[in-house]
C-alpha positions as CSV (number, residue, x, y, z in Angstrom):
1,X,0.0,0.0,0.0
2,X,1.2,3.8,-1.0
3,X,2.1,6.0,2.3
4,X,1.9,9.5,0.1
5,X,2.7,11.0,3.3
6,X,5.2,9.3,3.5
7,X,6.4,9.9,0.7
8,X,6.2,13.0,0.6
9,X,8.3,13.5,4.1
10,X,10.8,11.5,2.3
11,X,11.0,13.9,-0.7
12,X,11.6,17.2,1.3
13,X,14.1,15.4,3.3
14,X,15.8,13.9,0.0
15,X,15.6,17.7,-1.0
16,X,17.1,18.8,2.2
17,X,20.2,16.6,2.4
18,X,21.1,17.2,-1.6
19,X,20.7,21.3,-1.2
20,X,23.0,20.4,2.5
21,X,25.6,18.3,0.2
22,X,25.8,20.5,-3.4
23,X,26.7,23.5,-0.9
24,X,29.1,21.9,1.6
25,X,30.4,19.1,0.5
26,X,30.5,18.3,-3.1
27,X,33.1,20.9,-4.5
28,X,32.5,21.0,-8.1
29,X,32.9,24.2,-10.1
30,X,30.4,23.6,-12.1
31,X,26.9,23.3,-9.3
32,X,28.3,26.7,-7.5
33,X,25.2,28.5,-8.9
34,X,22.7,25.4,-8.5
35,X,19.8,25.5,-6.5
36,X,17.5,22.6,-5.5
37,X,13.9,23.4,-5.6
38,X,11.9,20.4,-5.0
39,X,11.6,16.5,-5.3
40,X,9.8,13.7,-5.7
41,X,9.7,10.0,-4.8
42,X,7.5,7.3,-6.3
43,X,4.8,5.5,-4.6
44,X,6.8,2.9,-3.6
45,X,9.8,4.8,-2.7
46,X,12.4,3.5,-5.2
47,X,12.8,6.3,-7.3
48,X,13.4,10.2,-6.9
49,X,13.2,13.0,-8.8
50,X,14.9,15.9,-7.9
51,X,14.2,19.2,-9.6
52,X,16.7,22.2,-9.6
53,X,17.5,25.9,-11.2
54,X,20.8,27.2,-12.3
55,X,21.3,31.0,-11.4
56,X,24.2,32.8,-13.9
57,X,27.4,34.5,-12.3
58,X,25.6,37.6,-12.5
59,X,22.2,39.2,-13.3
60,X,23.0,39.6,-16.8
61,X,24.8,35.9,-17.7
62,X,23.0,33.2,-19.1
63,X,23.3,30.2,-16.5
64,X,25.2,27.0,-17.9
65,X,22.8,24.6,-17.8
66,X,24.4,22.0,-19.5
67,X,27.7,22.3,-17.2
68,X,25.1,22.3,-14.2
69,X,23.6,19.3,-15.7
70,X,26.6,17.4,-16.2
71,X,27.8,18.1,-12.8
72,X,24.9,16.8,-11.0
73,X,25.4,13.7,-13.4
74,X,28.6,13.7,-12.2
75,X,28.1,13.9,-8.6
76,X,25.2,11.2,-8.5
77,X,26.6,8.4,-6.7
78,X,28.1,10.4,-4.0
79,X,24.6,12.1,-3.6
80,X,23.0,8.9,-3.1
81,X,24.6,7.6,-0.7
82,X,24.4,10.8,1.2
83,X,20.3,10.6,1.1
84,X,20.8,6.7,2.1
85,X,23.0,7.4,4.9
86,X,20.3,10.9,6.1
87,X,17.3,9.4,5.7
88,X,18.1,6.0,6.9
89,X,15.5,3.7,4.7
90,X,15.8,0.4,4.0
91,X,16.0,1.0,0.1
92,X,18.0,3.9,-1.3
93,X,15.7,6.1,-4.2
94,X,17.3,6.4,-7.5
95,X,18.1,9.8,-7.9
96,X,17.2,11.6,-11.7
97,X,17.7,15.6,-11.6
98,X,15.6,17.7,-13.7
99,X,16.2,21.1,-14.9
100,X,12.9,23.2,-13.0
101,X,11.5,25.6,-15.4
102,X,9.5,27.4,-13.0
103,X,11.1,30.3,-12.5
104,X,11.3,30.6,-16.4
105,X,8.0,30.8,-16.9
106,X,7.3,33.0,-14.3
107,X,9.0,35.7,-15.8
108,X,7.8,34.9,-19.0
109,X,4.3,35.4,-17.4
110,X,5.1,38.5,-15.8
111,X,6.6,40.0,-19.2
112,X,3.2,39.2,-20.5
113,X,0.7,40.3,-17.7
114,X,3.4,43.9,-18.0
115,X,2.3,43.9,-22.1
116,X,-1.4,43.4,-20.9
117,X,-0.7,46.3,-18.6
118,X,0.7,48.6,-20.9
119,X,-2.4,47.5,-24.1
120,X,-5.3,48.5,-21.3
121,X,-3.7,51.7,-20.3
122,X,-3.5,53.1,-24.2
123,X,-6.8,51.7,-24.5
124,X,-7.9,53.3,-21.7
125,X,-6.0,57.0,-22.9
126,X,-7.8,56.7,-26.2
127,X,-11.0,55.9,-24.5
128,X,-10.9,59.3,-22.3
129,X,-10.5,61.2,-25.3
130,X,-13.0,59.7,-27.6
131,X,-16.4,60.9,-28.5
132,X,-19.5,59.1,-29.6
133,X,-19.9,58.8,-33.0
134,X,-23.6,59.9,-34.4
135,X,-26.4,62.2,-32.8
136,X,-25.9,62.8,-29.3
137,X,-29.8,61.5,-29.1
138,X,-29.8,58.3,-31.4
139,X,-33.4,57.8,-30.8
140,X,-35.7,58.9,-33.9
141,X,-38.1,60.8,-32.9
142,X,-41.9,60.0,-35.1
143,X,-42.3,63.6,-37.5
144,X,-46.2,62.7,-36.8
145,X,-45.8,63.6,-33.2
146,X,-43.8,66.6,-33.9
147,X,-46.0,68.2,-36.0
């Protein structure tokens, strides 16, 4: 039977001792601007997935995500047997890293909800200037009644 809480617990302690071990321990160049955002473990607790961002040097750098990648390939075995030693189960979860995207499509959202912005205020502008086109009373009036 699946324990998802247990689970779960597992996962944020798998995420806890790989963040611990990628900044103190494991001193490859290449995961200096890696950042472990999440993880996952399968029902039956064999197999995690452990989800991470690469930050560039500075704001303006593109992050190497392929160096980053190849690094945490790299430094998978070690990693494992930290999260079997920390977490103290009887079987030791795989452990596949993938690249987290969230953060990218954040700020692709925000770029679009700022064009979105920017659309309803020149709509709005040309809106406050704008007169109605036609008779200012666009109801006929009947000549019979008129006369």
């Amino acid at each position: 039977m699946v324990d998802q809480a247990r689970a779960r617990r597992l996962a944020k302690r798998i995420s806890s001792i790989v963040a611990t071990a990628i900044e103190y321990e494991i001193k490859d160049p290449r995961l200096r601007f890696v950042t472990i955002t999440d993880a996952k473990v399968t029902g039956d607790l064999r197999e995690a997935t452990v989800y991470y961002t690469v930050m560039g040097e500075t704001i303006d750098a593109e992050p190497d995500y392929q160096a980053a990648a190849a690094g945490l390939e790299k430094a998978k075995g070690v990693l494992r047997s930290k999260v079997g030693a920390g977490t103290g189960v009887k079987f030791t979860p795989t452990l596949a890293f993938v690249l987290d995207r969230v953060p990218d499509v954040a700020r692709e959202m925000e770029e679009l909800l700022a064009r979105a912005r920017a659309s309803d205020e020149a709509a709005a502008r040309a809106a406050a200037n704008a007169k109605p086109a036609g008779d200012p009373d666009p109801y006929k009036v009947d000549r019979d009644e008129d006369e």
